[in-house]
C-alpha positions as CSV (number, residue, x, y, z in Angstrom):
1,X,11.3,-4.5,-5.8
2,X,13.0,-8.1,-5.4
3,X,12.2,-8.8,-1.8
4,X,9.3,-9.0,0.6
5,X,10.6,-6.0,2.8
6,X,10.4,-3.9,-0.1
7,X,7.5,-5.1,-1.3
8,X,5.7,-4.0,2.1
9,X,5.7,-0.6,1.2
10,X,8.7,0.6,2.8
11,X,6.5,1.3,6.0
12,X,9.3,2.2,8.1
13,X,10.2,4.8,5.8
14,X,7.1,5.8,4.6
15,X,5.2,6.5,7.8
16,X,7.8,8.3,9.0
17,X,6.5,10.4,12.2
18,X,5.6,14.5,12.2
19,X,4.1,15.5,15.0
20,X,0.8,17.0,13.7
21,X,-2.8,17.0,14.9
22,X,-5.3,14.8,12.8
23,X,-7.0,18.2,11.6
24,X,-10.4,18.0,9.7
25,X,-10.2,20.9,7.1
26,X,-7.7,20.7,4.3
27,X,-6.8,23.8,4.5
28,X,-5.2,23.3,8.2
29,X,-3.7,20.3,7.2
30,X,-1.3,21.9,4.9
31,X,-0.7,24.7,7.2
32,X,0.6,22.4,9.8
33,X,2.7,20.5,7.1
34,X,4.0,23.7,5.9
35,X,4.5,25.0,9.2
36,X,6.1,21.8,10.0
37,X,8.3,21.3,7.0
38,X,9.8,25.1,7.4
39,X,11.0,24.4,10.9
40,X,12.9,21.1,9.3
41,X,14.3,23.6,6.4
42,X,12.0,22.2,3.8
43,X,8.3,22.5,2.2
44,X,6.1,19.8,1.7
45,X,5.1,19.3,-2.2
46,X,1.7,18.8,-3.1
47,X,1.5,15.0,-4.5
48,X,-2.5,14.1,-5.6
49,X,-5.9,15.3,-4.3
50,X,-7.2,12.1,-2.7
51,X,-11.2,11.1,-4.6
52,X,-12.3,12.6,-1.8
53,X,-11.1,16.0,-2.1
54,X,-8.0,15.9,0.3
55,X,-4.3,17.5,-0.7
56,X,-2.1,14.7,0.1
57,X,1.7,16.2,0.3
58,X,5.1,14.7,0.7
59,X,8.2,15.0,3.1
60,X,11.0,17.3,2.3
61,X,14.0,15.3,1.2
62,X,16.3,14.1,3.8
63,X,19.9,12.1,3.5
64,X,18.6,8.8,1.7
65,X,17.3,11.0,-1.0
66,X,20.1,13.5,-1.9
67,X,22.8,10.8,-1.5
68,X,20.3,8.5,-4.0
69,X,20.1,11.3,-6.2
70,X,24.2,12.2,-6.2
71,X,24.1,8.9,-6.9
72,X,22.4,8.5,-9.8
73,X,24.1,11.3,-11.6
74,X,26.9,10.0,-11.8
75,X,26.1,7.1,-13.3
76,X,21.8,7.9,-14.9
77,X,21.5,4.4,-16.5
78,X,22.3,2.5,-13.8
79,X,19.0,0.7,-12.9
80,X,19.7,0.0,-9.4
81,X,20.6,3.2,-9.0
82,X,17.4,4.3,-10.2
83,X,15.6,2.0,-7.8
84,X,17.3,3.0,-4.8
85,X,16.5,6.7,-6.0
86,X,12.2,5.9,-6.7
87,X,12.5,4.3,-3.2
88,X,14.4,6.4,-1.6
89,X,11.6,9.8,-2.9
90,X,8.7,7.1,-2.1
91,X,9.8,7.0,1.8
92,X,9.1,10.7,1.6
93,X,5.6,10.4,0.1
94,X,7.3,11.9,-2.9
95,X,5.5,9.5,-5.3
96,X,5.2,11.8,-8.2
97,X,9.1,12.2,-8.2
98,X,9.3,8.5,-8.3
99,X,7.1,8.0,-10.9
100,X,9.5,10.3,-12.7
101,X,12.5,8.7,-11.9
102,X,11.1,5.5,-12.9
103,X,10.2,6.7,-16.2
104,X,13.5,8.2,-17.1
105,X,15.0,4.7,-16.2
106,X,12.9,3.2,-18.5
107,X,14.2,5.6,-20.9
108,X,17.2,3.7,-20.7
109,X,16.2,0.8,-19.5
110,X,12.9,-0.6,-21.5
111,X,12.6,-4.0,-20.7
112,X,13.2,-3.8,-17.1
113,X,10.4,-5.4,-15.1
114,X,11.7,-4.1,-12.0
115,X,11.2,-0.5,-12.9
116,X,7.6,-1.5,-14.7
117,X,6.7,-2.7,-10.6
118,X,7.9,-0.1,-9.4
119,X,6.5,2.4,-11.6
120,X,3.3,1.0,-10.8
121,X,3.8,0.6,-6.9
122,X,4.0,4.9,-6.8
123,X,1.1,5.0,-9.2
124,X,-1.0,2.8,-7.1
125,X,-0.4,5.3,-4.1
126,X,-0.9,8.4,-6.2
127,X,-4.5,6.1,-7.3
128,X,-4.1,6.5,-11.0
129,X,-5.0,3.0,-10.9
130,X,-5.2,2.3,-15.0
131,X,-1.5,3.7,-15.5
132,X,-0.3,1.2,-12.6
133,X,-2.0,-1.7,-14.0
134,X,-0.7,-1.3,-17.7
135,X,3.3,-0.9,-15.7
136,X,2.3,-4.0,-13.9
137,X,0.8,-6.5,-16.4
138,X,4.2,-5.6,-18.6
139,X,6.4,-6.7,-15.8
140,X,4.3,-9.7,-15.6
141,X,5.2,-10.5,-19.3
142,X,8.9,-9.8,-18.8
143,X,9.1,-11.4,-15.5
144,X,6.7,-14.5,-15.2
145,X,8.5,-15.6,-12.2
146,X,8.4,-11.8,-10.3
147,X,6.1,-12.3,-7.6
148,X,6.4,-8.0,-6.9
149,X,4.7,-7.8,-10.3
150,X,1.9,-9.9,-9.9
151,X,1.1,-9.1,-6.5
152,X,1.0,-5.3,-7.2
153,X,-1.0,-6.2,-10.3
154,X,-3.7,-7.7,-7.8
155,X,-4.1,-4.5,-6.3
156,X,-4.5,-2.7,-8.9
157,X,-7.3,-5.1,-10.2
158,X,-8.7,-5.1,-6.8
159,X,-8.5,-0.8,-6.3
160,X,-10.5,-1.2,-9.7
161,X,-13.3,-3.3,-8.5
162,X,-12.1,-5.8,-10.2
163,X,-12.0,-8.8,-8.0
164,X,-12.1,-11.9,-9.9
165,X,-8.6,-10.8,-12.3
166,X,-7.4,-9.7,-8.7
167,X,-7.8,-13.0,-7.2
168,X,-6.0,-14.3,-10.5
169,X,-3.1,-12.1,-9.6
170,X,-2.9,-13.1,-5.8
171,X,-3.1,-17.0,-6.3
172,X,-0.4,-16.4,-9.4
173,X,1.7,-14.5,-6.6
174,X,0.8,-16.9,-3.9
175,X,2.2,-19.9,-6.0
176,X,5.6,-18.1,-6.1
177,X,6.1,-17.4,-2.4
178,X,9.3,-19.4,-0.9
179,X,8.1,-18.3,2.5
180,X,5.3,-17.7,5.0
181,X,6.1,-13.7,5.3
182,X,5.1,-14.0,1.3
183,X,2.2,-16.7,2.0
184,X,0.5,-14.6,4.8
185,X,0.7,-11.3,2.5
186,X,-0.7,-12.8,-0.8
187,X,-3.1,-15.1,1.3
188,X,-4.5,-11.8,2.8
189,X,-5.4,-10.5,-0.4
190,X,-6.8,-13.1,-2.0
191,X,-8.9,-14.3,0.2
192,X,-10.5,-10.2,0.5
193,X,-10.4,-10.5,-3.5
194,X,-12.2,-13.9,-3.6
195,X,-14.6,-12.7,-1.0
196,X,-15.6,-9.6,-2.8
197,X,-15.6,-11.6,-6.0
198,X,-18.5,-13.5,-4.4
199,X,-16.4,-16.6,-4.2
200,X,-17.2,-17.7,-0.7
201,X,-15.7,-21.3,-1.0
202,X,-12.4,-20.4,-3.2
203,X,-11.7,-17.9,-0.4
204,X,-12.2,-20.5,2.0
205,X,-10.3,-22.6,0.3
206,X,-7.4,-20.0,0.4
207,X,-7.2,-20.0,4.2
208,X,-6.5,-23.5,4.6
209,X,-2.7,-23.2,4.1
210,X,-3.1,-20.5,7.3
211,X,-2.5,-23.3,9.8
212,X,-0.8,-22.6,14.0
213,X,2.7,-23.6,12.5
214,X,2.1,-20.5,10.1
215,X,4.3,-17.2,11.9
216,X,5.3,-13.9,10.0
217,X,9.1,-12.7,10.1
218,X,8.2,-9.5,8.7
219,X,6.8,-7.4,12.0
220,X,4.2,-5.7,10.0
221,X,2.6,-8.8,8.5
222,X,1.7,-9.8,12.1
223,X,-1.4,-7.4,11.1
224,X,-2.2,-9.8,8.3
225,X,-1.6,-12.9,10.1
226,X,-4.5,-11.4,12.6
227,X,-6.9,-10.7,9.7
228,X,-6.5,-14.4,8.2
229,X,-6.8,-15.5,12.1
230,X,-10.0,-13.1,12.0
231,X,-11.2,-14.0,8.7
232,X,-11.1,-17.9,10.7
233,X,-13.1,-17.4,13.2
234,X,-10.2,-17.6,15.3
235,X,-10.1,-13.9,16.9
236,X,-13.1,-11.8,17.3
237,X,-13.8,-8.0,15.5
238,X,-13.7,-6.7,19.6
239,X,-10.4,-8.6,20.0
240,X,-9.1,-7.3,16.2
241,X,-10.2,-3.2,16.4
242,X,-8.2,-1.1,18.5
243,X,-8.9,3.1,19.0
244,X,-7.0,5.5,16.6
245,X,-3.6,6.1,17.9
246,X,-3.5,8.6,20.3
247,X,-0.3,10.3,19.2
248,X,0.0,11.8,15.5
249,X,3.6,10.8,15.5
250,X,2.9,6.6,16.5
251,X,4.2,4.9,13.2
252,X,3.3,1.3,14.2
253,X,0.4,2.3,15.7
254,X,-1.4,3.8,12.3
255,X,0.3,1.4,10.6
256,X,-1.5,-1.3,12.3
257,X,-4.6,0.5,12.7
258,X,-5.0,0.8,8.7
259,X,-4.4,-2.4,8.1
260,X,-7.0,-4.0,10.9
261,X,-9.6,-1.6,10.6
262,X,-9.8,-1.6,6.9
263,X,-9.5,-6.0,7.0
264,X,-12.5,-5.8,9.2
265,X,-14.3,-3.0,7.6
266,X,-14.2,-5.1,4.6
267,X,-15.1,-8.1,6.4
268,X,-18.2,-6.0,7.1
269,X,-18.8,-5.2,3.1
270,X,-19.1,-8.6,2.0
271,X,-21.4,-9.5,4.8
272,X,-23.5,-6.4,3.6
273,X,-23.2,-4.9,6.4
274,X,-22.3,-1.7,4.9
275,X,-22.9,1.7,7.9
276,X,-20.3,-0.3,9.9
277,X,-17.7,-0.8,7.4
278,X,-18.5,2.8,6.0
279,X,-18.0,4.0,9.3
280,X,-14.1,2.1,9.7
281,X,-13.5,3.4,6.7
282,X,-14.0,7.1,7.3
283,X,-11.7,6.6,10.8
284,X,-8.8,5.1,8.7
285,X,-8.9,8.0,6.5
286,X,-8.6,10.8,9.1
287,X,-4.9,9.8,9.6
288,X,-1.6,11.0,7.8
289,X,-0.5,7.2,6.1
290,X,-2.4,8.2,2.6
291,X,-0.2,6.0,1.4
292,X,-0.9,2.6,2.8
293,X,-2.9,0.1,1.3
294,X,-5.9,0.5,4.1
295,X,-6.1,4.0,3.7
296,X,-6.0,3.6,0.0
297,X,-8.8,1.3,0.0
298,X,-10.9,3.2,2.8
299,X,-11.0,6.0,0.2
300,X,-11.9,3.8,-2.3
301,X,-15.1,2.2,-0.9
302,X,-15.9,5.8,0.4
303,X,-16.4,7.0,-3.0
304,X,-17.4,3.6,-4.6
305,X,-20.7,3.7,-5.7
306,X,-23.3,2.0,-3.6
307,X,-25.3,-1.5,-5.0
């Protein structure tokens, strides 16, 4: 993943809207997808079973898929081919398909750091969190200079609990960003990783490059500029939180809601102030963006064990 708009998850594509209820049991959950899926002439396939006991399913494939694929076949050791293909499957949920697709580039491929990050970007959203940080500390050896890798290695420290080697990662990312779309995202993270790492000044520290002449490009980093104007003291939790998004099929509108609500509910952690961010949490993961890196780290502290 070379460039920033990659890097940020292929939101656009990934939350892709399906108008479905935010249903409570499982079990009604895939029958809407199913029921959903058929009428698009396709089934959803079963992905990962979230840590707390959820099926999480993908999309059926659409045009960016079968042309990536078609693709690929006729040239299968083309690596930016193969990239195209793992991101094309990914914005369909279909992270297990990527993961395969990476791997059989790699076949051919070995030393390619850009299939190692992007390996580990679909592990990280399937949470098999070990795999994704071996992918992502090779493509930080082959590629010292790839900000994708060291970035994406941060989260996988950080999923792990592991917040100091996270912060490593961020500030190692942070020194390689050319621009404030990659300031604002890596300043985000480190400053959560420093916090949690009990490193009150360093994070601090971190926020001072956040000044007013600061702006994102990237229309879903707005969400992160907030947070670092939150973590500031600039904006206030009322003036941060907005409701759930009223309709099922509002991609910004998760999207953002994610992000804030599991920036603030971590805010809340590290102030030991746990019922409130236990309660964000739980309202991030009611939504369909399993995927996204707020939802991913809701379910994490969810099922984190308590101090």
């Amino acid at each position: 993943m070379g460039t920033l708009v990659d890097r940020i998850d292929r939101s656009r594509g990934y939350f892709i809207a399906l108008a479905m209820c935010l249903l409570a049991s499982t079990a009604n959950q895939a029958s809407f997808l199913h029921a959903q899926n058929a009428a698009k002439g396709g089934e959803p396939s079963f992905e990962v079973t979230s840590a707390l006991g959820r099926k999480l399913y993908s999309l059926p494939d659409d045009d960016s898929v079968t042309t990536a694929r078609t693709k690929l076949a006729a040239d299968p050791k083309n690596v930016a081919l193969v990239l195209a293909l793992s991101k094309a499957e990914a914005g369909r949920r279909q992270y297990r398909e990527a993961v395969a697709t990476c791997t059989k580039g790699l076949s051919a491929a070995p030393n390619d750091a850009d299939l190692y990050v992007e390996r580990g970007h679909r592990e990280l959203g399937l949470r098999k969190f070990s795999p994704a940080l071996q992918d992502l500390k090779r493509a930080t050896e082959i590629a010292p200079g790839n900000l994708d890798a060291h970035y994406h290695l941060g989260l996988a420290h950080y999923f792990l609990g592991e917040f100091s080697a996270a912060a490593a990662s961020f500030e190692a990312a942070r020194t390689l960003a050319k621009n404030n779309d990659s300031l604002i995202d890596c300043s985000n993270w480190l400053y959560v990783s420093l916090r949690r790492a009990g490193q009150e000044a360093s994070a601090n520290e971190a926020l001072a490059r956040i000044t007013s002449e600061v702006k994102n490009t990237e229309p879903h980093l707005y969400f992160y500029l907030r947070l670092l104007h939150f973590y500031q003291g600039k904006l206030t939790e009322t003036e941060m939180l907005s409701p759930p998004p009223a309709k099922p099929d509002d991609v910004e509108a998760e999207l953002s809601f994610n992000t804030v609500s599991y920036g603030v509910g971590n805010w809340h952690l590290y102030h030991h102030e746990t019922p409130q961010a236990m309660s964000l949490f739980n309202e991030v993961v009611k939504g369909q963006a399993w995927n996204s890196w707020g939802f991913i780290g809701s379910e994490v502290e969810l099922v984190r064990p308590k101090k």
